[in-house]
C-alpha positions, 0 to 999 in steps of 0.5 A: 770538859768540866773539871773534877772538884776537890770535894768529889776527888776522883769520883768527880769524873762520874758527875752526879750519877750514881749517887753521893755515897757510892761515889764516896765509897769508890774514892776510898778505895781508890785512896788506898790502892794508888799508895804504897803498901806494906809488902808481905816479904819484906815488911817494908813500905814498896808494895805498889799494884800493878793490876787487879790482883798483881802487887810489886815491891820496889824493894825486894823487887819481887812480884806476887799476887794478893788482895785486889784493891789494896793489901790486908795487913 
């Protein structure tokens, strides 16, 4: 199985379908949701995404429901 390039990030397990700039879109918004966020109680970076929708703050620890991809500011 061929591995993903750097170039084409996480959207490299795609290949060449779908074409050049959907792929690119999808790697940016993958980027965003896989790191933490700013939680909306606390104010602090810990926001991390559980689920579509469901976000936890490690720490204030509290579980709440948002934004699907990532958290709007």
């Amino acid at each position: 199985m061929p591995t993903k390039s750097k170039k084409s990030k996480s959207a490299g397990r795609f290949g060449p379908r779908y074409g050049k700039r959907v792929r690119a879109k999808l790697v940016k918004v993958e980027e965003k949701q896989r790191v933490k966020q700013k939680c909306p109680l606390c104010k602090r970076l810990g926001a991390k995404r559980l689920s579509k929708g469901i976000w936890k703050c490690s720490k204030c620890n509290k579980k709440f429901a948002s934004g699907t991809f990532y958290l709007e500011d």
